[in-house]
C-alpha positions in Angstrom: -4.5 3.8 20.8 -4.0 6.4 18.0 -5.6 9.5 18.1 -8.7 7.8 16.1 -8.4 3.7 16.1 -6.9 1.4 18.7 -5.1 -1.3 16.6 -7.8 -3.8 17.3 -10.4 -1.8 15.9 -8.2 -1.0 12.6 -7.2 -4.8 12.6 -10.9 -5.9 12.4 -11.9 -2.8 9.9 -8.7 -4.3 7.2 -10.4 -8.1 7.8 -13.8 -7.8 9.0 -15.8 -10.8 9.0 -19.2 -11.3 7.7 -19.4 -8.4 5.4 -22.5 -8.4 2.8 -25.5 -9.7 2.2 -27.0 -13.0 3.9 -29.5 -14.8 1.6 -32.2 -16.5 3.1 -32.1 -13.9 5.8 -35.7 -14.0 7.7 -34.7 -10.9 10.2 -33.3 -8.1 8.3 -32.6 -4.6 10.5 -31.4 -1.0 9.6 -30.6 1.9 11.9 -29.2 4.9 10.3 -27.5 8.4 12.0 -27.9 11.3 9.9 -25.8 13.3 11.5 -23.1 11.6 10.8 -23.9 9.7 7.2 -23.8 6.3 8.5 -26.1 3.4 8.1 -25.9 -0.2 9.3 -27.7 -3.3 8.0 -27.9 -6.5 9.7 -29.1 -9.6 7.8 -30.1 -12.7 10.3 -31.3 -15.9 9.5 -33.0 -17.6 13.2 -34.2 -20.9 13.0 -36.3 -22.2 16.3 -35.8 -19.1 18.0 -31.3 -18.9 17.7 -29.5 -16.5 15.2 -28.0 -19.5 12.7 -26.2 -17.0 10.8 -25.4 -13.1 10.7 -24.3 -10.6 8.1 -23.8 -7.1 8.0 -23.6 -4.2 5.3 -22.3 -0.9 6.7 -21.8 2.4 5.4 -19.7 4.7 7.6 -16.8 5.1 9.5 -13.8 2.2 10.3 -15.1 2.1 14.1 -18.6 1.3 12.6 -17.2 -1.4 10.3 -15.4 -2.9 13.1 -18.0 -3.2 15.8 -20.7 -4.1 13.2 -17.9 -7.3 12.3 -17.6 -8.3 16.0 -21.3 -7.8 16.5 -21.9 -10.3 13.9 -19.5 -12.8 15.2 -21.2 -12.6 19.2 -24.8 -12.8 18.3 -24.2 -16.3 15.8 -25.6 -19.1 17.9 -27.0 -17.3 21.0 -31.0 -17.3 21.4 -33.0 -14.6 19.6 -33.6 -12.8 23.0 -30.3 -11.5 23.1 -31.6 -8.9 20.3 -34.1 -7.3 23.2 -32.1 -5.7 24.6 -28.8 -6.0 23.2 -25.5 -5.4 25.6 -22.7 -3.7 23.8 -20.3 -4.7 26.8 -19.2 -7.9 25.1 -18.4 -5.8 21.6 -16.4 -2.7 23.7 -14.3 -5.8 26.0 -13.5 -7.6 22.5 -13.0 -4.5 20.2 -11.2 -2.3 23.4 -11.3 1.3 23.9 -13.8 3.1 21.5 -13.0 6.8 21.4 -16.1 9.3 22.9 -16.7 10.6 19.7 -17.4 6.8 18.2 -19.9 5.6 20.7 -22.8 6.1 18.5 -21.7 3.4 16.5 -22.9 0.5 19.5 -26.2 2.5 19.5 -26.8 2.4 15.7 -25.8 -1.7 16.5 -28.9 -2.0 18.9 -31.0 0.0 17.2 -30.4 -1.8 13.7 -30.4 -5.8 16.4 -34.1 -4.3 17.4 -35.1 -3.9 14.1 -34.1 -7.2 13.0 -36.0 -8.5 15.8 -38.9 -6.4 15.2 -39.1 -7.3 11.1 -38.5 -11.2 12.1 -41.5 -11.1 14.8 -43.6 -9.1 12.2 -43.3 -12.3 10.3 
C-alpha cells in the first residue's frame, strides 16, 4: 500500500464500474459528510424485493469512488434486506486495506444503502 491507496483501491478508482445515474431507479439514497466534502448517491432499481440493478454518483475522495464501485457490483442481485443493515466486510475483503483516515467512506455507504431502502419502502 502507498501512503494513501493500495493498488486495488486506485485500480478500481481509474475503472470504476457503474458510475452515474440509473434511470428507472425506484430506491434512490444520499449520505453526505460535511466534514470532509463528500457525498454519495446510490440509484437502485428492486423488482420483487432483489436489487436488479445499482448505480452510484459520488463526489469525494478516490477511496470513496472505489468502495462506492465495489459496493455497487456486491449488492446487484442479492435480496433487498441486505440494505438493513449493510456489512461492509465483503467491500474491505474485495477492495483490501482501507487506510484509518478513509473508513468513513463504508459508513457514508450504509448510510446512503439505508436511505435507498428507506425512499423505496416510502413508496
Amino acid at each position: 500500500m502507498n501512503e494513501f491507496y493500495n493498488e486495488k483501491i486506485i485500480k478500481v478508482f481509474q475503472n470504476p464500474k457503474n458510475a452515474g445515474v440509473l434511470k428507472g431507479a425506484n430506491a434512490i439514497g444520499k449520505a453526505v459528510c460535511d466534514e470532509r466534502n463528500d457525498m454519495l448517491r446510490f440509484y437502485l432499481k428492486i423488482e420483487k424485493n432483489k436489487i436488479v440493478d445499482a448505480k452510484f454518483k459520488a463526489l469525494g475522495s478516490s477511496t470513496l469512488i472505489a468502495i462506492a464501485s465495489v459496493t455497487t457490483q456486491i449488492i446487484k442481485g442479492k435480496p433487498i434486506t441486505v440494505l438493513e443493515e449493510f456489512d461492509t466486510k465483503p467491500i474491505e475483503d474485495e477492495i483490501g486495506e482501507i487506510a484509518e483516515y478513509s473508513k468513513y467512506c463504508l459508513k457514508l455507504v450504509q448510510d446512503a444503502l439505508a436511505n435507498a431502502l428507506f425512499s423505496y419502502r416510502k413508496n
